[in-house]
C-alpha positions in Angstrom: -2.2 -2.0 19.6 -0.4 -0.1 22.2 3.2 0.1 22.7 5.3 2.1 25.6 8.0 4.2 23.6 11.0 5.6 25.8 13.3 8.7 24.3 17.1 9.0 24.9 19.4 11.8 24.5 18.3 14.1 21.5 15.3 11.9 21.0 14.1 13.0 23.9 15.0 16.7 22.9 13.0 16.3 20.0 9.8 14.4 21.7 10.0 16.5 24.7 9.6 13.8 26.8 10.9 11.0 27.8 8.4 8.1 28.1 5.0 8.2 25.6 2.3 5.4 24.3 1.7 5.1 20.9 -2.0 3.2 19.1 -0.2 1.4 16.1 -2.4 -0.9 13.7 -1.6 -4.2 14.9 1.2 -6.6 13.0 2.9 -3.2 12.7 6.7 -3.0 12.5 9.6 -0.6 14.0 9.4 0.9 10.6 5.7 2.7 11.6 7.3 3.7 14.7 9.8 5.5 12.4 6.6 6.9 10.8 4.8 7.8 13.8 7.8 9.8 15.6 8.0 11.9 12.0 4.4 12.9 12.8 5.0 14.3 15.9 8.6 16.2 15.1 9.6 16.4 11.3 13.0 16.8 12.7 12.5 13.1 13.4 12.8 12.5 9.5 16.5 14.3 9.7 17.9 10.9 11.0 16.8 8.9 8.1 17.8 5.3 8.5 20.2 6.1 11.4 17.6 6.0 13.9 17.7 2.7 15.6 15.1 0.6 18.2 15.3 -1.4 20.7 11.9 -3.7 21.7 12.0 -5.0 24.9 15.6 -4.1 25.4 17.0 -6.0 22.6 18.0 -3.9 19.3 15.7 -4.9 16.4 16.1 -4.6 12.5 13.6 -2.0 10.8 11.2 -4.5 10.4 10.2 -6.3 13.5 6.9 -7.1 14.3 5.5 -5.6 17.5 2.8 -6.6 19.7 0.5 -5.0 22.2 2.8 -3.5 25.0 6.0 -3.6 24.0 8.6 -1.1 25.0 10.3 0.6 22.5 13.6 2.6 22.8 14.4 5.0 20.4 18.0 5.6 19.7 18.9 8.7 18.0 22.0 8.1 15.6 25.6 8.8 17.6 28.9 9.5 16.6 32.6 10.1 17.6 35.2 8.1 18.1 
């Protein structure tokens, strides 16, 4: 399957870009998106579990299911006060 990945902030410093399509096996969760972005950047694997999603505009746990054309946002981890 094919989703639509968006990058924000230092995501986006790390992919380079900020929009990019993704083939993922299909039933696949956000957790192979976590995969997939480790593959492009290693950096990616830096964030560990802070990295967070969003499908479609919602935020999602590490282990929603996507389908075929969703839109994932990647969140990079934040902090301050």
């Amino acid at each position: 399957m094919r989703i639509h990945l968006l990058f924000f902030a230092s995501a986006y410093d790390l992919a380079g870009v900020r929009e990019a399509t993704a083939e993922l096996a299909a039933g696949a969760r956000t957790g192979a998106v976590r995969t997939h972005l480790k593959s492009l950047d290693p950096r990616f694997a830096d964030w560990g579990d802070r990295m967070r999603f969003a499908v479609n505009r919602e935020y999602v746990l590490e282990d929603q299911v996507l389908h075929d054309g969703d839109e994932v946002a990647v969140i990079p981890p934040v902090s301050g006060g």
